[in-house]
C-alpha positions as CSV (number, residue, x, y, z in Angstrom):
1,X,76.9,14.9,234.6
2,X,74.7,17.8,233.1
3,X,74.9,18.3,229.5
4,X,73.9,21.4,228.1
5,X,75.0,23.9,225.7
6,X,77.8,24.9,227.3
7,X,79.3,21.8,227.7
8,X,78.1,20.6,223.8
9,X,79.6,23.8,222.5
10,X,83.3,23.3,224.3
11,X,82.9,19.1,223.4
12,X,82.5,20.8,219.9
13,X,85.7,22.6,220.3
14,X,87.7,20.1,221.6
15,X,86.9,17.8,218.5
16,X,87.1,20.4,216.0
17,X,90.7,20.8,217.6
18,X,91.3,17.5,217.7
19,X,90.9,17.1,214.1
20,X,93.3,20.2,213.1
21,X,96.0,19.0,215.8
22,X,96.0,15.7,214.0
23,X,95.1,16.6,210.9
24,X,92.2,14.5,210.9
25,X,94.5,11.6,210.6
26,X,92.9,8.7,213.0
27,X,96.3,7.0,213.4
28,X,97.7,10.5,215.3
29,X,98.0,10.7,218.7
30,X,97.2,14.3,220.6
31,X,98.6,15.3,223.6
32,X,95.6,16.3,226.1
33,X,97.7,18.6,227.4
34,X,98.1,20.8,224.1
35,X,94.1,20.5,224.0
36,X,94.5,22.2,227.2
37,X,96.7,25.0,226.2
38,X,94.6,25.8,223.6
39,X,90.9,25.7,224.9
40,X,91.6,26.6,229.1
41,X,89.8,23.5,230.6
42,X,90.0,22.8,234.2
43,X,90.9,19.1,234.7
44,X,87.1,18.2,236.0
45,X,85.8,19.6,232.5
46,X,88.3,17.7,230.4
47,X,87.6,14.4,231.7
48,X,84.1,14.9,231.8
49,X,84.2,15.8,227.9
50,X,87.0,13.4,227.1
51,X,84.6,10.8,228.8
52,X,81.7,12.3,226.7
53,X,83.3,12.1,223.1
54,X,85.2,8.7,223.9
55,X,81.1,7.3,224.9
56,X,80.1,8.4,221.1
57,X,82.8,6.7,219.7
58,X,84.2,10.3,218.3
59,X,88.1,9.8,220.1
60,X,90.3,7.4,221.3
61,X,91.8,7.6,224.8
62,X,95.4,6.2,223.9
63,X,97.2,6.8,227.3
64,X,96.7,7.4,231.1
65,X,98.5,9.8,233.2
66,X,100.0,12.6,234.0
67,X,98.2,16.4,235.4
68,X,95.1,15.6,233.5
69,X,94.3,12.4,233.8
70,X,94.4,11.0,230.3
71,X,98.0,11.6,228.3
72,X,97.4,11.5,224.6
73,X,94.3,10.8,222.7
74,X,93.2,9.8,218.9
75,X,90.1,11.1,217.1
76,X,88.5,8.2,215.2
77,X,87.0,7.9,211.9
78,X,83.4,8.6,213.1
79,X,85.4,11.6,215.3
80,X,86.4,13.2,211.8
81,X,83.6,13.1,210.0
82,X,81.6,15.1,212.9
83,X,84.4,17.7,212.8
84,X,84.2,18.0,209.2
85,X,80.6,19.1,209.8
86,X,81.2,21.6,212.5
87,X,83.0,24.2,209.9
């Protein structure tokens, strides 16, 4: 997987979603498919960025299934703190 600006930037928005869809409350659980909605991923982007962010510790992939792979995730403590910095 290449990562490069375009793919830091949209890993940027998703977490910076993330964080207002939960309201930067770790215990929350997302539904990938409103990130979805929201940002216009294909499926291969969203698992490689969903991948990405769970591998820095910055979500929490709760559930597996459905038309994108992964059902509903969490953003973790570390998660909030990076989204905090991105405003």
């Amino acid at each position: 997987m290449l990562i490069g600006g375009d793919f830091n930037n949209r890993a940027k928005q998703l977490l910076a979603l993330l964080g207002a869809l939960s309201d930067n409350n770790p215990d929350t659980s997302v539904s990938v498919e409103d990130l979805v909605d929201q940002l216009d991923l294909d499926r291969t982007e969203l698992k490689n960025l969903l991948e990405y962010l769970e591998g820095r510790e910055l979500i929490e992939i709760v559930s597996i299934g459905g038309p994108f792979l992964y059902g509903h995730i969490k953003i973790t403590q570390k998660g909030i703190l990076k989204a905090a910095k991105l405003k």
